[in-house]
SEBARO-123898 format. One record per atom (N, C-alpha, C, O): x, y, z. Coordinates in steps of 0.001 Angstrom, whole numbers, plus 500000, padded with zeros to 6 digits. Layout:
<pts>
XYZ ...
</pts>
This chain:
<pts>
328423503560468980 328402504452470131 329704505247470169 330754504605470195 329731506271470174 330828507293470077 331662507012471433 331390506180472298 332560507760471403 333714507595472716 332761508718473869 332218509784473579 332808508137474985 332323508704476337 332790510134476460 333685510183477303 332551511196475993 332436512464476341 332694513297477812 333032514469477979 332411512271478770 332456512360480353 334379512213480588 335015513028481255 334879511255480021 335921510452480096 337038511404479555 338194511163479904 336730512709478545 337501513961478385 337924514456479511 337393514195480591 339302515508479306 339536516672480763 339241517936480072 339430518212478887 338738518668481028 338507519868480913 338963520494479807 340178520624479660 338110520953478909 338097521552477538 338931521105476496 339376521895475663 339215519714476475 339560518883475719 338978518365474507 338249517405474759 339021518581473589 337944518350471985 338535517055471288 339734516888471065 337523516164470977 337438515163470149 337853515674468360 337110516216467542 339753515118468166 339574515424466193 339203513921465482 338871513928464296 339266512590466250 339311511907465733 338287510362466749 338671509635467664 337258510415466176 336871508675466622 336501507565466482 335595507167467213 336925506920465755 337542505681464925 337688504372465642 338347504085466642 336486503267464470 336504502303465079 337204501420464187 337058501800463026 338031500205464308 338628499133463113 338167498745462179 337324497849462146 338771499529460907 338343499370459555 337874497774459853 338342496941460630 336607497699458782 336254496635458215 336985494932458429 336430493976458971 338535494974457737 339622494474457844 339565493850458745 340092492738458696 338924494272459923 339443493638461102 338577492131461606 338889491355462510 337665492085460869 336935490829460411 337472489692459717 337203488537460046 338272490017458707 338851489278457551 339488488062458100 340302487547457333 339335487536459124 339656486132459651 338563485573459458 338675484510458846 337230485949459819 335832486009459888 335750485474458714 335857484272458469 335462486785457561 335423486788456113 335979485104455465 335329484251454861 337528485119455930 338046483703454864 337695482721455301 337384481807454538 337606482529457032 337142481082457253 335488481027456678 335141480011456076 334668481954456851 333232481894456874 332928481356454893 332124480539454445 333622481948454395 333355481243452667 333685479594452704 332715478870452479 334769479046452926 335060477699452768 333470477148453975 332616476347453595 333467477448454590 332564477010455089 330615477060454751 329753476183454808 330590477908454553 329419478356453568 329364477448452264 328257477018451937 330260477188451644 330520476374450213 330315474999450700 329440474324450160 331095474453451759 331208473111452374 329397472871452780 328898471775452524 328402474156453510 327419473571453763 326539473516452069 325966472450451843 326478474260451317 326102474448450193 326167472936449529 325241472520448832 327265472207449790 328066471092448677 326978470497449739 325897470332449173 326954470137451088 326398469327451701 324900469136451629 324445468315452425 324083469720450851 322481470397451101 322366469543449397 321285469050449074 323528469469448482 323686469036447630 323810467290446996 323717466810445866 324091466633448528 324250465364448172 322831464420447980 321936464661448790 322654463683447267 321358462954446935 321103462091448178 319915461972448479 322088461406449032 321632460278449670 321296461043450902 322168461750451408 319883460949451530 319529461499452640 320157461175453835 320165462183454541 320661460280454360 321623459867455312 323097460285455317 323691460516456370 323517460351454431 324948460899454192 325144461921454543 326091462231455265 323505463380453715 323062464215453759 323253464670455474 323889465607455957 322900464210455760 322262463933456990 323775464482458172 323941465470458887 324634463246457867 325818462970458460 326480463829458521 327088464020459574 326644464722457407 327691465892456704 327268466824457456 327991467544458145 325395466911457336 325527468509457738 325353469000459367 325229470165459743 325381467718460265 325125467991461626 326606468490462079 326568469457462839 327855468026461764 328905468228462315 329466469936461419 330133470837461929 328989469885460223 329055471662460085 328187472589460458 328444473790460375 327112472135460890 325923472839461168 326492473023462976 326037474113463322 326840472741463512 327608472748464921 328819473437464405 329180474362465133 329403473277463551 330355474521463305 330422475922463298 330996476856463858 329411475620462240 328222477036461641 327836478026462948 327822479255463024 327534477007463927 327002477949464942 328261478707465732 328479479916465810 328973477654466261 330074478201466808 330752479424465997 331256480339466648 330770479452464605 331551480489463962 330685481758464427 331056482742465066 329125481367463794 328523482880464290 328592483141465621 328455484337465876 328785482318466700 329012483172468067 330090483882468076 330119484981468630 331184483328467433 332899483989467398 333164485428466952 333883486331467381 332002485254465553 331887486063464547 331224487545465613 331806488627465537 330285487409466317 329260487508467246 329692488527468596 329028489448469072 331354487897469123 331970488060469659 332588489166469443 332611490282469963 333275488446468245 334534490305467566 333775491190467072 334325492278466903 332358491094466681 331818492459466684 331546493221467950 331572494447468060 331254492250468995 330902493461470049 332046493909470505 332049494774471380 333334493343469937 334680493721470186 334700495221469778 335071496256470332 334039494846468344 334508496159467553 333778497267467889 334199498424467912 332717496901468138 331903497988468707 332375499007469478 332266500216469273 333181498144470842 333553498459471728 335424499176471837 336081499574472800 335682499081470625 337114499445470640 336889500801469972 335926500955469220 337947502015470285 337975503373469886 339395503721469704 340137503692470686 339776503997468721 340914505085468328 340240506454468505 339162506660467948 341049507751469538 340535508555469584 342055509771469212 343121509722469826 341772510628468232 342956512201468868 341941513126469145 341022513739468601 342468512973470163 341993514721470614 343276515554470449 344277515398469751 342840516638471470 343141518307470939 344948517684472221 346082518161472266 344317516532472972 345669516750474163 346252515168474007 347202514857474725 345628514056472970 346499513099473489 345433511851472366 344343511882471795 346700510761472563 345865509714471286 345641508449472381 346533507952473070 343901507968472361 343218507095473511 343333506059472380 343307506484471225 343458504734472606 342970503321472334 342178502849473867 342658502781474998 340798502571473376 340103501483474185 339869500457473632 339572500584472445 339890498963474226 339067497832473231 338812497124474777 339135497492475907 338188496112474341 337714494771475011 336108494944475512 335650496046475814 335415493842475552 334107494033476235 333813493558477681 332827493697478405 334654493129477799 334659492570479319 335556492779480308 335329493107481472 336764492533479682 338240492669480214 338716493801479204 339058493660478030 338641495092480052 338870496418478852 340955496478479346 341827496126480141 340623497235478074 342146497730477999 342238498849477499 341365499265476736 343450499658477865 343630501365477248 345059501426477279 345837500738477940 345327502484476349 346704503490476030 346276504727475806 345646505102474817 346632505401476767 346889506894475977 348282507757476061 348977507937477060 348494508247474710 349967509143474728 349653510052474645 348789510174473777 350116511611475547 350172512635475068 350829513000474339 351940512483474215 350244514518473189 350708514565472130 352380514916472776 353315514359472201 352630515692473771 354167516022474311 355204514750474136 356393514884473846 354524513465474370 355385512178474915 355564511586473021 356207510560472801 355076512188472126 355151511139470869 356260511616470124 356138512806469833 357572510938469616 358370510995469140 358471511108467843 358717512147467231 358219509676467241 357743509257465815 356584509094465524 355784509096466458 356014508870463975 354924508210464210 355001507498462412 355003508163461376 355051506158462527 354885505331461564 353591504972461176 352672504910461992 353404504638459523 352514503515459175 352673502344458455 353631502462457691 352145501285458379 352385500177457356 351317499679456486 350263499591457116 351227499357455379 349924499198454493 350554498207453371 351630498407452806 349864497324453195 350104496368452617 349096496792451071 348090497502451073 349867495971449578 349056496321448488 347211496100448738 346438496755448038 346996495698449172 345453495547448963 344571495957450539 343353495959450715 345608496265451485 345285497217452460 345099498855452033 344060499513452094 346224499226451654 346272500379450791 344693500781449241 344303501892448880 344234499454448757 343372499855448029 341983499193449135 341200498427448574 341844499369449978 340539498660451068 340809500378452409 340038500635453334 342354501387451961 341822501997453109 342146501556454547 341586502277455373 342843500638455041 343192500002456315 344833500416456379 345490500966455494 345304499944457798 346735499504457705 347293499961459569 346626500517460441 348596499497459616 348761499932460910 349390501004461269 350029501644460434 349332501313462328 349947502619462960 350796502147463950 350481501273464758 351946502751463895 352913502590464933 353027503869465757 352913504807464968 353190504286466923 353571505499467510 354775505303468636 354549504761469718 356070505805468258 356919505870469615 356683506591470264 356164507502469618 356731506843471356 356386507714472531 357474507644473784 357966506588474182 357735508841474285 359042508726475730 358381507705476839 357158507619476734 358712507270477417 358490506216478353 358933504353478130 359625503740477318 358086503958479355 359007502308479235 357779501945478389 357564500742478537 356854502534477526 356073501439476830 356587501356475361 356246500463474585 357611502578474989 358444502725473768 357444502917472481 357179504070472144 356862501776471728 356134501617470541 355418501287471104 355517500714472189 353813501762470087 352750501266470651 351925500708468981 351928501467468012 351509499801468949 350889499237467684 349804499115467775 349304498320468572 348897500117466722 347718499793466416 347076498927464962 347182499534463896 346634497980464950 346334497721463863 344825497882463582 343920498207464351 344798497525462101 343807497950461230 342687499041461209 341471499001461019 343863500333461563 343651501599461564 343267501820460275 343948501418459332 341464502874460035 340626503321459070 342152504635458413 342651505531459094 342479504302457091 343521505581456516 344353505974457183 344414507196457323 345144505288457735 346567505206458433 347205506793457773 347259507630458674 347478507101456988 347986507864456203 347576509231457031 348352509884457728 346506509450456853 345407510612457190 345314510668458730 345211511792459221 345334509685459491 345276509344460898 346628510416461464 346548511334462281 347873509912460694 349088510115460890 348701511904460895 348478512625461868 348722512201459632 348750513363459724 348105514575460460 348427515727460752 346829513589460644 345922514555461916 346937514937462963 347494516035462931 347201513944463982 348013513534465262 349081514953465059 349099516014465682 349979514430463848 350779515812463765 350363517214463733 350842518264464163 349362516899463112 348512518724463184 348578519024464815 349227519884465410 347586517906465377 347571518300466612 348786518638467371 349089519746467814 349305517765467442 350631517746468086 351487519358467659 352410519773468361 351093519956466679 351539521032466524 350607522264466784 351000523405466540 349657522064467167 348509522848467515 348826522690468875 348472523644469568 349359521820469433 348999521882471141 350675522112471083 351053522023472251 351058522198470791 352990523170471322 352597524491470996 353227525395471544 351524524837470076 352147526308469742 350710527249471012 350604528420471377 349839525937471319 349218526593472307 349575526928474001 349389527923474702 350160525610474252 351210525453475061 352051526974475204 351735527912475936 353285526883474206 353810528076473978 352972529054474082 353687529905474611 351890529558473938 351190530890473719 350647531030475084 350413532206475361 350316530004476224 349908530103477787 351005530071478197 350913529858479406 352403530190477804 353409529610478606 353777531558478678 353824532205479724 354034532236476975 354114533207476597 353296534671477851 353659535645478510 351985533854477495 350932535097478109 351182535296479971 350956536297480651 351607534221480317 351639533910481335 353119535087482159 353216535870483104 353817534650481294 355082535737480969 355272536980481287 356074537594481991 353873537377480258 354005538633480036 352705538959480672 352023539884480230 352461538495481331 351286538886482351 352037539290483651 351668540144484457 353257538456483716 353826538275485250 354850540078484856 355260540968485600 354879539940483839 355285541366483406 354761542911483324 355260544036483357 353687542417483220 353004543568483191 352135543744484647 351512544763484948 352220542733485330 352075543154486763 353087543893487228 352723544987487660 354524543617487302 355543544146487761 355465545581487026 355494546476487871 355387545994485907 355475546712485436 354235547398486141 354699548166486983 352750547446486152 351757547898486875 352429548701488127 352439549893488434 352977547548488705 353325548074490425 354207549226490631 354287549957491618 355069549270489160 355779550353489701 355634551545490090 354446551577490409 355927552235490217 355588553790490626 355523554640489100 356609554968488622 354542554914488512 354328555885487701 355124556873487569 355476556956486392 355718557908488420 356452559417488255 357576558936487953 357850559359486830 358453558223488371 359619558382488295 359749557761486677 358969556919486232 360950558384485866 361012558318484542 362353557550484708 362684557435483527 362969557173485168 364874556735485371 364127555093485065 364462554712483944 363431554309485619 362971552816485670 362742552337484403 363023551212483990 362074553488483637 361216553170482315 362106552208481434 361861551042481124 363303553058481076 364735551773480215 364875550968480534 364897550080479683 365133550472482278 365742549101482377 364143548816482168 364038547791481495 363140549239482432 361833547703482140 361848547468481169 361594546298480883 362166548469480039 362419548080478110 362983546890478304 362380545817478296 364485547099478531 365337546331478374 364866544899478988 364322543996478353 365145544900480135 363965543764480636 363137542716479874 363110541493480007 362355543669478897 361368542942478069 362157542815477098 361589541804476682 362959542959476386 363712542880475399 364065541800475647 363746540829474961 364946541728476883 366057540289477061 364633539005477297 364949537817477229 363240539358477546 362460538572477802 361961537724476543 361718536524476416 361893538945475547 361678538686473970 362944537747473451 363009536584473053 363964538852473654 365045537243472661 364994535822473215 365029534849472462 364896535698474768 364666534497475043 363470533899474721 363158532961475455 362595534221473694 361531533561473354 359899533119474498 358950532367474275 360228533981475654 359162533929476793 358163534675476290 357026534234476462 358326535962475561 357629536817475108 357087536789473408 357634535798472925 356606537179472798 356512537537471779 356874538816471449 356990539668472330 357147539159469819 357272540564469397 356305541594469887 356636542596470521 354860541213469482 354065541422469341 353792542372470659 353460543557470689 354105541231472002 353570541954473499 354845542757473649 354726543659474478 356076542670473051 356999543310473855 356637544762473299 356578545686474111 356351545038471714 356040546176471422 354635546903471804 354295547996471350 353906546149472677 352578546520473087 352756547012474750 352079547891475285 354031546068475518 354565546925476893 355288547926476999 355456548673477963 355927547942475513 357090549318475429 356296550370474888 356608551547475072 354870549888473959 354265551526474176 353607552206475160 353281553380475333 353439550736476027 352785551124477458 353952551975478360 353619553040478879 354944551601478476 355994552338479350 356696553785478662 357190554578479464 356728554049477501 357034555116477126 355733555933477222 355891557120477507 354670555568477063 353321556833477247 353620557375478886 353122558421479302 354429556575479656 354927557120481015 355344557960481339 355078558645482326 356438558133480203 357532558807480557 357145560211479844 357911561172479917 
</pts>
């Protein structure tokens, strides 16, 4: 089941939704072989009573493992690594839920760790620092840690330079109102509004782009 779509903010896009590599079983996996072999050896003994003896107390094992087993899948089911376009969600638990989310603004660093045979299986963990009192946040047995990482940064650089570009327009909107209001005839105003936008441009509020698109607007004035 994909991550809740409802649970987004406003025009917020899903790049990433990711449930715990495989790996995350592998407690599952090693106890479940010794045990499988142990009932195998037991199905194996000739004396029917012995037979008998052996396999009631693993066969009560057996079960308990598959409920456990049973358990951490609906775990897994239920747990989501998500990036979106504004911030990185962890959900898990099926009963007693739990969450983190960092916005991409609050993430500092971002680490991974992969062990030799994590690295050839594709798994490994993710670390993310982030500003606040939760500092590091650890995810483990993240699907391509590697690739995960690098998404996050895309984003994280996709949402500053969008940021910047509403922060920009916003700017030069508040500019070109002022500029609107002025009085048309008079030609003496036209320089200082250049200038104006100029000093608006080096401080980086503006772009090149709009300052040379208001200065052809104010010289067709004059």
């Amino acid at each position: 089941m994909p991550y809740p779509r409802h649970l987004l903010n406003e025009g917020e896009q899903i790049s990433l939704d990711l449930r715990p590599h495989w790996w995350f079983f592998s407690r599952h996996i090693l106890t479940g072989i010794p045990l499988f072999i142990a009932l195998i050896a037991a199905t194996q003994i000739e004396d029917d009573t012995l037979s008998k003896v052996a396999l009631w107390p693993l066969g009560i094992i057996a079960i308990v493992w598959a409920g456990w087993l049973f358990v951490k899948f609906l775990e897994w089911t239920r747990t989501h690594f998500v990036v979106t376009t504004d911030r990185v969600i962890f959900r898990t638990g099926v009963i007693a839920r739990h969450g983190v989310e960092i916005p991409h603004e609050r993430i500092n660093n971002i680490n991974f760790n992969q062990k030799i045979f994590e690295r050839m299986i594709g798994a490994g963990d993710l670390e993310i620092e982030s500003a606040g009192k939760d500092g590091v946040s650890t995810f483990e047995n993240v699907r391509h840690p590697d690739g995960v990482q690098q998404e996050i940064y895309r984003q994280m650089e996709l949402n500053a330079t969008r940021d910047a570009g509403v922060g920009a327009s916003a700017v030069a909107d508040a500019v070109s109102a002022r500029v609107g209001a002025a009085p048309a005839s008079p030609s003496a105003g036209i320089p200082e509004q250049i200038a104006q936008l100029a000093r608006l441009r080096d401080q980086g509020h503006i772009t090149e782009e709009e300052f040379q698109r208001k200065k052809t607007e104010l010289l067709s004035r004059m």
